[in-house]
C-alpha positions as CSV (number, residue, x, y, z in Angstrom):
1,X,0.0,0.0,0.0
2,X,2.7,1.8,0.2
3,X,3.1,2.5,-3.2
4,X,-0.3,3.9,-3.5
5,X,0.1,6.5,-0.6
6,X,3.3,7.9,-2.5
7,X,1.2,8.3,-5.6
8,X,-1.5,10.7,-4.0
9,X,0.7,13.4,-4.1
10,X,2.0,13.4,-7.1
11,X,-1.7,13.3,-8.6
12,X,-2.9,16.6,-6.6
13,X,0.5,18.2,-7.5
14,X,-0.7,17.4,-11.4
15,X,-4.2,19.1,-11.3
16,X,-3.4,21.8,-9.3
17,X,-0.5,22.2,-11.8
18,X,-2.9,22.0,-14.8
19,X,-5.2,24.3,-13.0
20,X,-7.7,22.4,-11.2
21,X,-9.1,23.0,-7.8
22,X,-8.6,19.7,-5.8
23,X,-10.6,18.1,-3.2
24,X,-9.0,15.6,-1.6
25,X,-11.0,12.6,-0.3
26,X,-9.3,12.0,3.0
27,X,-9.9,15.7,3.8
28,X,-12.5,17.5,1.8
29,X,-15.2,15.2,0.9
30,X,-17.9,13.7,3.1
31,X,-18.7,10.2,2.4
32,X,-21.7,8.1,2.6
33,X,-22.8,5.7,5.3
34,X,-22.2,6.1,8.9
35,X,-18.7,5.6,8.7
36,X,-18.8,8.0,5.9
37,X,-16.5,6.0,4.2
38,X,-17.7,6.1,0.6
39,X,-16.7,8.6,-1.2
40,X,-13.8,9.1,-4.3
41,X,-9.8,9.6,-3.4
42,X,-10.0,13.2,-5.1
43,X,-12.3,15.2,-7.3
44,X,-10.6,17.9,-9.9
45,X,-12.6,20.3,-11.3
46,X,-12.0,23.2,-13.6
47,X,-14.7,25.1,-15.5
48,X,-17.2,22.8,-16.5
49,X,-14.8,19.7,-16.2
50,X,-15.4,17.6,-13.0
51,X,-12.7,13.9,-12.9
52,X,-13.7,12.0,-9.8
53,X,-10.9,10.0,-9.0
54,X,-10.5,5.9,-7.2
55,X,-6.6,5.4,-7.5
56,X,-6.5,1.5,-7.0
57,X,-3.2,-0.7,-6.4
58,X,-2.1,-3.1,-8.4
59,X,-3.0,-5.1,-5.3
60,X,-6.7,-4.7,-5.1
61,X,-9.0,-6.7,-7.2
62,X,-11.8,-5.9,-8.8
63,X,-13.5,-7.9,-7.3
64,X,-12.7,-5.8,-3.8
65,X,-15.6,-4.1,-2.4
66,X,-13.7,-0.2,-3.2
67,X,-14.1,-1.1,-6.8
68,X,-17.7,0.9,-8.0
């Protein structure tokens, strides 16, 4: 895991780069369910353009139940 914990930062340093306003999901975005636990790893946005973002390691099947 990691891996995929060294890759969140370089993602938000590319949007915000590019131009986007980034929410990050740890921090900015309220999930769903009690646990609110839910929710994407980021959403960009920029203008009209919205990316909602599930960064998944090589590790995780699809099968997993963070796979939507």
């Amino acid at each position: 895991m990691s891996g995929k914990i060294k890759f969140y930062p370089k993602v938000k340093k590319s949007f915000i780069e590019a131009g986007y306003e980034y929410y990050d999901g740890d921090e900015d975005i309220k999930g769903k369910t009690r646990q609110h636990r839910r929710k994407p790893d980021y959403i960009a946005v920029k203008g009209d353009q919205i990316i909602i973002g599930e960064i998944k390691s090589p590790n995780e099947p699809p099968t997993s139940g963070s796979w939507r």
